[in-house]
GUFILO-630245 format. One record per residue: residue in one letter; residue number from 0; y, z, x of N, C-alpha, C in turn. Coordinates in steps of 0.05 Angstrom, whole numbers, plus 5000, padded with zeros to 4 digits. Each point is the difference from the previous one (the first is absolute). Layout:
! GUFILO-630245
  r    k    nv    nw    nu   cav   caw   cau    cv    cw    cu
  a  NUM     Y     Z     X     Y     Z     X     Y     Z     X
...
This chain:
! GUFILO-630245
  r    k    nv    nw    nu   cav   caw   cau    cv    cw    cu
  x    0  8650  1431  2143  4979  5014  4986  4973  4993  5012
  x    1  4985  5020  5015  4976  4990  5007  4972  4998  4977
  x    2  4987  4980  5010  4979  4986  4984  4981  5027  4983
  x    3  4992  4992  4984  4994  5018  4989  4962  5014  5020
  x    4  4991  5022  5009  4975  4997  5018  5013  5001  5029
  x    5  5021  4993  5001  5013  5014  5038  4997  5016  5003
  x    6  4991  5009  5021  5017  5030  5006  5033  4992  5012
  x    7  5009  5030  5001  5014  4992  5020  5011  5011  5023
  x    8  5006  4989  5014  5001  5002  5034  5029  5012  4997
  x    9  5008  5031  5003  5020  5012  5001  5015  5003  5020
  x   10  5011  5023  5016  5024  5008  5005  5010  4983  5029
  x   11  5025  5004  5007  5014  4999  5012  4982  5017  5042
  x   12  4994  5024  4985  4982  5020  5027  4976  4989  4993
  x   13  4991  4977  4988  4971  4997  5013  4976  5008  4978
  x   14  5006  5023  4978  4980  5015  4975  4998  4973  4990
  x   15  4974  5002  4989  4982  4984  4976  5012  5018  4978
  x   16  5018  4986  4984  4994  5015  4972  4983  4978  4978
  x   17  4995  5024  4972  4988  4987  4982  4973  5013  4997
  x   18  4990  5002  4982  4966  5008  5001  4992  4974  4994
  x   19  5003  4971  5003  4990  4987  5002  5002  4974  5033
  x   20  5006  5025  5018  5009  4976  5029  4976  4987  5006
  x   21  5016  4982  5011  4965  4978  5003  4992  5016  5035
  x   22  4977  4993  5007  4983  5008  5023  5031  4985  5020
  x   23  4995  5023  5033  5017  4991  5016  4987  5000  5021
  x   24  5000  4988  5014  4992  4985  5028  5014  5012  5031
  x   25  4983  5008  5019  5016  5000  5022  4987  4989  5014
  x   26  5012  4987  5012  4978  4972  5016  5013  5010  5029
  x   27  4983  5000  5021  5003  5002  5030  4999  4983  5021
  x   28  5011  5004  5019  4998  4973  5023  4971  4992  4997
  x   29  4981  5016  4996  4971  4993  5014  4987  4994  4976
  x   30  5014  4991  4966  4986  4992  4988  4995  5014  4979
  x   31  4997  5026  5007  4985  5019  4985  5023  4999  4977
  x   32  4988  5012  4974  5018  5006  4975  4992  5029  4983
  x   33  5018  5010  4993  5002  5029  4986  5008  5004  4974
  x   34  4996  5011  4979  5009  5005  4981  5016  5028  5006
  x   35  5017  4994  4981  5024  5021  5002  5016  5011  4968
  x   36  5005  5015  4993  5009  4997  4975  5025  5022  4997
  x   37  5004  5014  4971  5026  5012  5000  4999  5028  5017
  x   38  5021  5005  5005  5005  5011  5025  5004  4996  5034
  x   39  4991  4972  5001  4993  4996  5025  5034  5001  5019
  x   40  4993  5004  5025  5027  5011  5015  5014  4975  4997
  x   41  5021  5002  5014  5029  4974  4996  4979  4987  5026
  x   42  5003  4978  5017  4987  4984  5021  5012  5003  5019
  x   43  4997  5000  5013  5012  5001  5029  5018  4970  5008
  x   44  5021  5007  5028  5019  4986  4996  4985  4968  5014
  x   45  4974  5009  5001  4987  4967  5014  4986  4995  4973
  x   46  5001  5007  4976  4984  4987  4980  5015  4998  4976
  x   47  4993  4975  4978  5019  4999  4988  4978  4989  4974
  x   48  5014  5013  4971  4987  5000  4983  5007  4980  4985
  x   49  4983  4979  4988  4998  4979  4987  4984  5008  4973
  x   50  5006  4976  4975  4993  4996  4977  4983  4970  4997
  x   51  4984  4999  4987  4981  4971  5003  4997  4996  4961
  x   52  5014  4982  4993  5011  4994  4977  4984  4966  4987
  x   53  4988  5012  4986  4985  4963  4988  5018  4998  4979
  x   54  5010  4971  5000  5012  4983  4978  4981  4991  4985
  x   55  4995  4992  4978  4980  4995  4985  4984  4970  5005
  x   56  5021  4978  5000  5003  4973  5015  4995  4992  5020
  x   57  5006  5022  5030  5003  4992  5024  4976  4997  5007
  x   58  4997  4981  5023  4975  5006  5019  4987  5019  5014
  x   59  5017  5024  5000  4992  5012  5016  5015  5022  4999
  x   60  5003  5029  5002  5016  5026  4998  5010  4994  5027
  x   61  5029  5023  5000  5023  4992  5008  5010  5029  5004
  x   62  5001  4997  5038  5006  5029  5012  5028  5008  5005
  x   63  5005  5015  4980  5035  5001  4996  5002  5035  5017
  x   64  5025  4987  5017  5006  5029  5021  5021  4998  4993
  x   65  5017  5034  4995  5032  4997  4990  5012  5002  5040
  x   66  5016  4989  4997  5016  4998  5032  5015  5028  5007
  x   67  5004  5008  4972  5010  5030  5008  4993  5023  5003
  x   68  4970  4988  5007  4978  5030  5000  4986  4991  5031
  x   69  5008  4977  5006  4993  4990  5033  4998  5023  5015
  x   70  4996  5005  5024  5008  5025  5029  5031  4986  5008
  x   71  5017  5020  5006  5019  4990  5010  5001  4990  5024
  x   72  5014  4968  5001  4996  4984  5027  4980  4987  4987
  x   73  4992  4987  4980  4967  4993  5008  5022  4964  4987
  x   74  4985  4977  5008  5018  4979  4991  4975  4992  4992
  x   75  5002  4975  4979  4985  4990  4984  4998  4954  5013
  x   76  4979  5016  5016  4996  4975  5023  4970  4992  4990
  x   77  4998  4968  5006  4965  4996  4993  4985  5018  5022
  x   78  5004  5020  5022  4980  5012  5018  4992  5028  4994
  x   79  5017  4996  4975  4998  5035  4984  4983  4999  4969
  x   80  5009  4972  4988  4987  4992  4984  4966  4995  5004
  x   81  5002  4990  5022  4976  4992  5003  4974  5025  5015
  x   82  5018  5023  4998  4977  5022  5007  5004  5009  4978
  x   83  5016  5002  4983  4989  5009  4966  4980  4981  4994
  x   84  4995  4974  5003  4986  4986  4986  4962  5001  5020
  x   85  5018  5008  5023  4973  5001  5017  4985  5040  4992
  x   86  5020  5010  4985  4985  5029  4995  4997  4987  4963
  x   87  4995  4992  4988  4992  4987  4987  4976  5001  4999
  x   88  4982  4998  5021  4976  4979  5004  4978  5024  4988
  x   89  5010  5030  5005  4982  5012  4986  4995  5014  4977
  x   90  5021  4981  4988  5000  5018  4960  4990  4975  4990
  x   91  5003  5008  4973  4995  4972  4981  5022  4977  5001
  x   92  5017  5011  5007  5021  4978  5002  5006  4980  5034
  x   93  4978  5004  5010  4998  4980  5007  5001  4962  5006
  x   94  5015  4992  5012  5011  4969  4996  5020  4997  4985
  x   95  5024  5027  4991  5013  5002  4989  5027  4985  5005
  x   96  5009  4973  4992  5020  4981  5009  5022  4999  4994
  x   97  5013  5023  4973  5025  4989  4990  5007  5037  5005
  x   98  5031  4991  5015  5011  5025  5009  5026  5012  4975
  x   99  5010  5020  4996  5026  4991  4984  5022  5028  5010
  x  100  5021  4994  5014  5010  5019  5023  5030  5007  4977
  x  101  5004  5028  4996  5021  4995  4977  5017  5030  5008
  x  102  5022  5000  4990  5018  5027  5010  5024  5001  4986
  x  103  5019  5018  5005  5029  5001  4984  5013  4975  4998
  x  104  5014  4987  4979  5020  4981  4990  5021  4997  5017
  x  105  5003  4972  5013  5028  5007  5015  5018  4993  4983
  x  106  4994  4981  4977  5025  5001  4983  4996  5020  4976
  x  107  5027  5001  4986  5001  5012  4978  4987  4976  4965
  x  108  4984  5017  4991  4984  4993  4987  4972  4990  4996
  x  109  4994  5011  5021  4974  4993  5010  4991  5032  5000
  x  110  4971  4992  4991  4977  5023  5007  4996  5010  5028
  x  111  4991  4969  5007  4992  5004  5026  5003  4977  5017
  x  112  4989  4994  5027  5001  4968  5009  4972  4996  5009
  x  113  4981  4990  4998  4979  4984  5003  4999  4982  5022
  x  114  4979  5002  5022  4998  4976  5018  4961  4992  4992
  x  115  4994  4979  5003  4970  4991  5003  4995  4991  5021
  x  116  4975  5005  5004  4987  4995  5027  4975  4986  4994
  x  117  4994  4976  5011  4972  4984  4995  4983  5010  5019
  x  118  4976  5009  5007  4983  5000  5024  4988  4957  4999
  x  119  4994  4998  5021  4997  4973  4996  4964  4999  5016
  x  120  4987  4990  4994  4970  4994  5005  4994  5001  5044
  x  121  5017  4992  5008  5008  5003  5029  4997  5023  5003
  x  122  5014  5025  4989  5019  5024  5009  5018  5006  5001
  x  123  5015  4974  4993  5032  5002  5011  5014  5009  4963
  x  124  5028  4992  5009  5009  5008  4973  5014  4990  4992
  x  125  5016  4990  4963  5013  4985  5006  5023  5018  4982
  x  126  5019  5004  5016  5028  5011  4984  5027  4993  4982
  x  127  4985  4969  4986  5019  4993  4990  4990  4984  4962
  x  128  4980  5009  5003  4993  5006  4974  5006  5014  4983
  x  129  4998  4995  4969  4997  5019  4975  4978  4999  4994
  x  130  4997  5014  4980  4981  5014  4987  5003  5016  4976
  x  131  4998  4990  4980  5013  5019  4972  4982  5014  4990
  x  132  4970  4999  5005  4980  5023  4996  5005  5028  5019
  x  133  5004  4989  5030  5013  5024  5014  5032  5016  4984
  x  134  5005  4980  5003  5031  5015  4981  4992  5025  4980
  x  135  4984  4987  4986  4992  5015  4982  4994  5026  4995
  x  136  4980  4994  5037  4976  5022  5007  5019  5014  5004
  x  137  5018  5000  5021  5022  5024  5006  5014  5017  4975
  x  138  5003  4983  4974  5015  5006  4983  4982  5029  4989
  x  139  4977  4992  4995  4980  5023  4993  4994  5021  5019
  x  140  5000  4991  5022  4990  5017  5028  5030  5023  4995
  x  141  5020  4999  5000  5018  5004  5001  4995  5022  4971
  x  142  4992  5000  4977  5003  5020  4978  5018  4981  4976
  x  143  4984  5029  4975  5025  4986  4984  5027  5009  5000
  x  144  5018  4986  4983  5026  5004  5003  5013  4989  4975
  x  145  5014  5006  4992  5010  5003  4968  5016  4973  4999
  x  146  4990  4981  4989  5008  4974  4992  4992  4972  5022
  x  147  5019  4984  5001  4992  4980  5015  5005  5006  5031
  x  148  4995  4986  5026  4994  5002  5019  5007  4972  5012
  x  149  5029  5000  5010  5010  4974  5022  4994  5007  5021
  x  150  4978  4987  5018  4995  4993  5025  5020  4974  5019
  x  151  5009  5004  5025  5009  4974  5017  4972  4996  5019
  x  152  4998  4972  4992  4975  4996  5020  5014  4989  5019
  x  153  5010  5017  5019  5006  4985  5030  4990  4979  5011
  x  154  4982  4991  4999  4981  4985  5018  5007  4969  4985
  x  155  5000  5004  4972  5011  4967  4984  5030  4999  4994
  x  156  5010  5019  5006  5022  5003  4987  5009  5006  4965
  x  157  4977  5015  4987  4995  4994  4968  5010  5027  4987
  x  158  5011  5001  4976  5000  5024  4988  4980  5002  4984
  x  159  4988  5017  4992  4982  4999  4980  4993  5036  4987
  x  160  5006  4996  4969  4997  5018  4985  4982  5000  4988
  x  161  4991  5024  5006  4968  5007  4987  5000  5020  4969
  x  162  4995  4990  4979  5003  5009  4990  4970  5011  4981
  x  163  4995  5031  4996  4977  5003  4986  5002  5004  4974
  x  164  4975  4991  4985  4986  4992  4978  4979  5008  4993
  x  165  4988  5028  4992  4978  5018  5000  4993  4997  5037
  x  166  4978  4984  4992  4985  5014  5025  5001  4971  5015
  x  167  5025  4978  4992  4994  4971  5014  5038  5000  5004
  x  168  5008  4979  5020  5033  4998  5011  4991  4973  4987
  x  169  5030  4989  5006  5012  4978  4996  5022  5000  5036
  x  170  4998  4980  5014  5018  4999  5017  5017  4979  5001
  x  171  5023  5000  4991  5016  4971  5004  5012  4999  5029
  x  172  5010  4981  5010  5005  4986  5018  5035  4994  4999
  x  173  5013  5015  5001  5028  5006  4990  5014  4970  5014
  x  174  4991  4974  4999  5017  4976  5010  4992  4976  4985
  x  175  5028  4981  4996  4986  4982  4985  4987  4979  5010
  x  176  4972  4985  4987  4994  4983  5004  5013  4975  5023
  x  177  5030  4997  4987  5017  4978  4999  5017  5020  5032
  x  178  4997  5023  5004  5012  4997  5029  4990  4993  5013
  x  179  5025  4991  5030  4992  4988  5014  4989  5003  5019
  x  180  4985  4989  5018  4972  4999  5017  4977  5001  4979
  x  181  5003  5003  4978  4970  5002  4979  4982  4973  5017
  x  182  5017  4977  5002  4980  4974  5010  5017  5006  5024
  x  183  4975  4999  5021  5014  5000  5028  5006  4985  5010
  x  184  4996  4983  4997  5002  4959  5003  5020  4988  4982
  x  185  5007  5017  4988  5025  4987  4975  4985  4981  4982
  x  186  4982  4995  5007  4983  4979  4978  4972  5003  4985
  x  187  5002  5003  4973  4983  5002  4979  4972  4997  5011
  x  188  5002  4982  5007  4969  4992  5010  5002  4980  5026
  x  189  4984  5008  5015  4995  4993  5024  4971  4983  5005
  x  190  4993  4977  5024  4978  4992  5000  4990  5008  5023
  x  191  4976  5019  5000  4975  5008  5025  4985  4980  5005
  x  192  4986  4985  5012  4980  4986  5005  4983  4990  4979
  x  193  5024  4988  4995  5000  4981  4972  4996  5014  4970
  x  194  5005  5022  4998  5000  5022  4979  5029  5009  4989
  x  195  5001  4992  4986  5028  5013  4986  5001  5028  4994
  x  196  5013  5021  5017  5002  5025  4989  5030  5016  4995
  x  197  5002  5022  4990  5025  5014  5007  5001  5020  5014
  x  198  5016  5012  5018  5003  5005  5017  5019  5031  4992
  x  199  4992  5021  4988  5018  5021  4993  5007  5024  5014
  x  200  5024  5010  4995  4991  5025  5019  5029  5026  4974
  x  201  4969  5014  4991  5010  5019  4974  4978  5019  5012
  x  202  5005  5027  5014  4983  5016  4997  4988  4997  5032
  x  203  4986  4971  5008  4981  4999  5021  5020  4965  4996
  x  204  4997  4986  5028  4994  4975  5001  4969  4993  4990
  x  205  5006  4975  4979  4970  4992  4985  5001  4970  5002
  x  206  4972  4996  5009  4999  4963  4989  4986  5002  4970
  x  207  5014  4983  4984  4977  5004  4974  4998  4969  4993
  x  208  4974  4992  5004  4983  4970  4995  4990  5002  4971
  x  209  5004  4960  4980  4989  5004  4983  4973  4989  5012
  x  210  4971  5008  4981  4976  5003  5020  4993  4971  4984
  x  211  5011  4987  4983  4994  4969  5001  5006  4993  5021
  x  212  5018  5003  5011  5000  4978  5026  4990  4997  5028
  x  213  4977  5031  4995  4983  5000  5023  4972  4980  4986
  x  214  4984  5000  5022  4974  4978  4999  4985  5004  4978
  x  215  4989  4987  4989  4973  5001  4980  4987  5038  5023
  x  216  4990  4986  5026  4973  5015  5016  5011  5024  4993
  x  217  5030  5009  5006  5011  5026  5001  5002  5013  4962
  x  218  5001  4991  4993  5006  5008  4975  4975  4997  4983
  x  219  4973  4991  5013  4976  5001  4993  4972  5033  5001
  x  220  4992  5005  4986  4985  5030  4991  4998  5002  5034
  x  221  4998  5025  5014  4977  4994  5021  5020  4994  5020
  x  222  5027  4989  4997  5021  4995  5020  5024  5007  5013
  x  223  4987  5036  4986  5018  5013  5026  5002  4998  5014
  x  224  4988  4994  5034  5005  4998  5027  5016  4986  4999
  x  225  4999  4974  4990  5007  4972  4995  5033  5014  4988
  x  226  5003  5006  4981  5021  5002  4989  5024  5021  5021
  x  227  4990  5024  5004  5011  5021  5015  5012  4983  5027
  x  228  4985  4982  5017  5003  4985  5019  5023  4994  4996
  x  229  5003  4974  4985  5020  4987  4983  5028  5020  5005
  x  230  4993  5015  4983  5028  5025  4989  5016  5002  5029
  x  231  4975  5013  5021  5012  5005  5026  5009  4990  5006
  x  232  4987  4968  4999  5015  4977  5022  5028  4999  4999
  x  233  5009  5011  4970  5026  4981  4977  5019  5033  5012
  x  234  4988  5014  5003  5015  5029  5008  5007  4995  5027
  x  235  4984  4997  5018  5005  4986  5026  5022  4991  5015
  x  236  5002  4974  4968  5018  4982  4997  5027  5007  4997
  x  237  4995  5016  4980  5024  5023  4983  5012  5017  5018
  x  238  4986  5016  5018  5003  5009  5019  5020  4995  5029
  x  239  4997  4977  5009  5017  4980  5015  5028  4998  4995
  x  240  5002  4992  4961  5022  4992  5002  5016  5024  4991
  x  241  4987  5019  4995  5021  5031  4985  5003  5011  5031
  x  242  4989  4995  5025  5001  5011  5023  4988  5030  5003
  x  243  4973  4997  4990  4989  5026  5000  4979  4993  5023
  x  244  4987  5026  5022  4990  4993  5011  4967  4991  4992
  x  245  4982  4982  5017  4972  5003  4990  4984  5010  4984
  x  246  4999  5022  5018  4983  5030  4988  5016  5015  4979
  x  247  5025  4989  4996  5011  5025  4980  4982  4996  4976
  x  248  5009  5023  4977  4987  5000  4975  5018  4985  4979
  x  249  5021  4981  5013  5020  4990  4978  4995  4975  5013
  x  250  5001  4981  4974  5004  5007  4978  4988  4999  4983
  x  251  4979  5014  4985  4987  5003  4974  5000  4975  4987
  x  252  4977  4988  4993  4994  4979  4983  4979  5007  4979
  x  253  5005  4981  4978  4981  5009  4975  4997  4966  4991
  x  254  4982  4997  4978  5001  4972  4989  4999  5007  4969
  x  255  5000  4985  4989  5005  5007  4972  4988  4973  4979
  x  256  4993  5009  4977  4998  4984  4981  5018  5001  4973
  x  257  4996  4983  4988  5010  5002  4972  4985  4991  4978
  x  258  4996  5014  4983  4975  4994  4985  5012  5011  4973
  x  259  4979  4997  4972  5012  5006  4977  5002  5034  4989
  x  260  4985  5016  5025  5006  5021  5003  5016  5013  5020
  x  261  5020  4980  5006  5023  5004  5021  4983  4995  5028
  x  262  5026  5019  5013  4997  4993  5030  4974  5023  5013
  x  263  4987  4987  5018  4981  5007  5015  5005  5005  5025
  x  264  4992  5014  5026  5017  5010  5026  4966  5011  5014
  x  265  4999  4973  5025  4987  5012  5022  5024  5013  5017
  x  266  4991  5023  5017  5027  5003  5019  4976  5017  5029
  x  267  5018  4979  5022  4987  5021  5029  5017  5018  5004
  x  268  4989  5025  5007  5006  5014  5020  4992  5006  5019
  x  269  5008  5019  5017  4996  4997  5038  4965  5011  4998
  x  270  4982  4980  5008  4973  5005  5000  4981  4986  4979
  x  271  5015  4988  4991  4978  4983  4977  5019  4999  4961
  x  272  4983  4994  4984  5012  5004  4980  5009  5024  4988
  x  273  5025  4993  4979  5005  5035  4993  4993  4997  4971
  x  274  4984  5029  4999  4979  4992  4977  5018  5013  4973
  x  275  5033  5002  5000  5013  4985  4968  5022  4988  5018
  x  276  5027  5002  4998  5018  4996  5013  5019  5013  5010
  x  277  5012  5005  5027  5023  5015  5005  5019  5010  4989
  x  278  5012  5014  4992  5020  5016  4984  5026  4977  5008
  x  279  5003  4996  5021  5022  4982  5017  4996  4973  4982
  x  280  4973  4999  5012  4985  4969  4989  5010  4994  4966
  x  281  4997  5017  4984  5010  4998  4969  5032  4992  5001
  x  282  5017  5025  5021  5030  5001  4985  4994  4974  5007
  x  283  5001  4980  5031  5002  4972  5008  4997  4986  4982
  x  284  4983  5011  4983  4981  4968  4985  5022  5006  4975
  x  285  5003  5008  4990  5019  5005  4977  5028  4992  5007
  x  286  5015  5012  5020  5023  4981  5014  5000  4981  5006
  x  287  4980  4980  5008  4993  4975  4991  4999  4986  4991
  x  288  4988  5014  4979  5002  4987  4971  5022  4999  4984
  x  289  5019  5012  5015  5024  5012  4983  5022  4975  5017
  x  290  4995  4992  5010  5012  4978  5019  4996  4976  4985
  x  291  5023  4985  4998  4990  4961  4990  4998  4991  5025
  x  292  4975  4980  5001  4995  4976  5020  4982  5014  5002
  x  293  4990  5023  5006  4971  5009  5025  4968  4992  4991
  x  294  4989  5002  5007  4967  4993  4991  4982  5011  4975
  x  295  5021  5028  5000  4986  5020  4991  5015  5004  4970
  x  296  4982  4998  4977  5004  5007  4980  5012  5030  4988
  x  297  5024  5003  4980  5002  5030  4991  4976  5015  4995
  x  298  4995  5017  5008  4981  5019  4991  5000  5007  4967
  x  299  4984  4992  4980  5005  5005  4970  4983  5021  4991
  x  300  4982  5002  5016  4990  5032  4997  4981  5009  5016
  x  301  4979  5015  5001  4992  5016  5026  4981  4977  5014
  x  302  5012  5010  5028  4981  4971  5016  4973  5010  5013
  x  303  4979  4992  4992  4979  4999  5008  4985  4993  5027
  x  304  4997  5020  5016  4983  5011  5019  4980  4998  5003
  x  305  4973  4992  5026  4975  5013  5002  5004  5029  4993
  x  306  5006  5013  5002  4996  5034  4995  5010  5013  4969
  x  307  5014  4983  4994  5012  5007  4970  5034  4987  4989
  x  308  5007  5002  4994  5028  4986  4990  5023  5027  5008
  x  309  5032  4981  5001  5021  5007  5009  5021  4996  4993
  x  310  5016  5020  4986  5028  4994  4982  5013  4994  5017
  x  311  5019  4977  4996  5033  5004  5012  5018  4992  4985
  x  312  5018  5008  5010  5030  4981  4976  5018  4999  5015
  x  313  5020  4980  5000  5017  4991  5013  5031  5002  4982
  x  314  5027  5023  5008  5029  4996  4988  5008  4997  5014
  x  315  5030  4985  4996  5026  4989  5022  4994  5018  5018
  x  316  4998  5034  5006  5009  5006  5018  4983  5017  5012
  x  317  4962  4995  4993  4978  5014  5009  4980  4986  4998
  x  318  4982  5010  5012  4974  4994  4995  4977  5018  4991
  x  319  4986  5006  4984  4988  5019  4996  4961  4999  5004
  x  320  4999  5021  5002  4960  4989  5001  4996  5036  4983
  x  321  4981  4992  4981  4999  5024  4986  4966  5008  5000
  x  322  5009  5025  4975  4963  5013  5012  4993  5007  5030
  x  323  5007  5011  5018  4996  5004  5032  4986  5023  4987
  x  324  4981  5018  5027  4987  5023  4999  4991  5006  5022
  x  325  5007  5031  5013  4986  5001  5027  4994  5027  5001
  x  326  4984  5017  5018  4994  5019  4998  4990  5009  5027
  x  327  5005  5025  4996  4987  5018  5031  4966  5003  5002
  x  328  5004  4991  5033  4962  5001  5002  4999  5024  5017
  x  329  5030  5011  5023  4995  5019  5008  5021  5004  5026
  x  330  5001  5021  5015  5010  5004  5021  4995  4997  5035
  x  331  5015  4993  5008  4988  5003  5031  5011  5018  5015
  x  332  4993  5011  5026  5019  5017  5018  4987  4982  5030
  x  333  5018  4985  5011  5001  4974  5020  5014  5005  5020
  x  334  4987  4991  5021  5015  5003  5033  5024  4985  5003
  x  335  5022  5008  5010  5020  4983  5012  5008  5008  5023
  x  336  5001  4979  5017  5018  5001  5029  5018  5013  4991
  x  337  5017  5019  5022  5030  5003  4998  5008  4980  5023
  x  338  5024  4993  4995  5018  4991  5022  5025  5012  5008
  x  339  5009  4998  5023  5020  5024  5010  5023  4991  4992
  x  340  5027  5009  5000  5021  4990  4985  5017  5004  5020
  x  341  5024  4983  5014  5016  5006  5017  5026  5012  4982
């Protein structure tokens, strides 16, 4: 069910339907950008039409291309990505970082299958991330559809059913807590450079720190740099031993409090802080909590954000994060290489 205020981004040939489609974009090698609206021709077999979808939460809107509307031959390589993102440069959606690449179900019971794509501050990209605001975005980009909505996110290996609720989803996380690899280390809690954390991997690999046990300086008004530093170093750290490379965007760290209004949640994402928390970032923290031994307290009710607060709940055999909301900002029509096909 899309959000209530979408338009939506119609057919199969390419039409805008709706009397309410949002503005569409054709962005060109040289920058330039066009408005385009209903009627406009199908694209040609070097251009390929995209949806640009805000999650309500996320940092940032999220350029969802269906794979089955690609040019035939065209493969989904960072040198193809990265001239969508470089024809980018002349709409509003510019610096646009979170990709979400989605197409027919190869299994039965599935909607669809979902891959995410990080753009990373370099240029480069990283292909082994999630992202459950992207999830999302596709889910909407994609139309409504009469009841709930199982996605496979390829890229984590996750099922997740999206289910709508007026104009907000609920997505659970179809695995339990208590399976295995949840702790990738087999152990509850682990010690970083002299920091006790846990080490999860529900959704995204996550470090999640309690923020007592960082410094007075870091946990003092005014001590962001100080604090964010910190986080990195311990991600770094985290990093090494889950065997992710440097530069990747895994694995996601957050710190947390506990207070008499529950739990509290700084969390980075790729570029600085994420101003509530990752969709990923929640199921984690709730699987977590749903774990004996780990750092991290059950979630007892909505956990509190810089940007606003965040349901989750945790049963034997899901994870859930509720209230989600995302909506269409608009369309693109984008250059792609072809490549030849032997």
């Amino acid at each position: 069910m899309r959000p209530a205020g979408a338009g939506r981004v119609g057919t199969r040939d390419g039409a805008l339907a709706g009397a309410s489609a949002p503005r569409t974009y054709r962005a060109h090698d040289d920058g330039a950008a066009s408005v385009w609206g209903a009627g406009a021709r199908v694209p040609p077999t070097d251009v390929v039409r995209a949806t640009v979808v805000r999650a309500e939460d996320a940092p940032g809107p999220t350029l969802v291309v269906r794979l089955d509307q690609l040019p035939v031959g065209a493969l989904a390589l960072g040198g193809e990505l990265a001239r969508l993102r470089h024809a980018l440069a002349g709409t509003v959606y510019a610096g646009l970082d979170k990709i979400a690449l989605y197409g027919p179900a190869a299994r039965a019971g599935h909607a669809f299958d979902y891959r995410f794509v990080q753009a990373l501050p370099d240029g480069s990209f990283d292909f082994r991330a999630g992202c459950g605001h992207s999830l999302l975005a596709a889910v909407v980009a994609e139309g409504p559809r009469p009841g709930p909505v199982t996605v496979r996110a390829v890229t984590t290996g996750d099922t997740v059913l999206c289910e709508p609720y007026g104009d907000a989803y609920t997505l659970s996380f179809l695995k339990a807590p208590t399976a295995p690899g949840t702790l990738p280390t087999g152990r509850p809690v682990d010690v970083l450079g002299g920091v006790p954390v846990s080490l999860v991997r529900y959704g995204n690999p996550y470090v999640f720190v309690d923020a007592r046990h960082l410094t007075e300086t870091e946990n003092e008004d005014g001590g962001e740099d100080a604090l964010r530093d910190r986080l990195l170093a311990l991600r770094a750290e985290a990093a090494r031993i889950l065997g992710h490379p440097p530069r990747s965007a895994l694995p996601k760290i957050a710190a947390f409090a506990e207070g008499p209004e529950g739990l509290s949640v700084r969390a980075l994402t790729v570029g600085g802080w994420h101003p509530r928390l990752a969709l990923t970032g929640a199921a984690a923290l709730a699987a977590a909590g749903a774990l004996d031994g780990t750092v991290v307290p059950a979630p007892t009710g909505p956990v509190r954000t810089p940007g606003g607060t965040v349901t989750v709940s945790a049963a034997a055999d899901r994870v859930r994060v509720h209230h989600k909301r995302a909506k269409v900002l608009g369309g693109l029509e984008l250059p792609w290489r072809i490549h030849a096909t032997a």
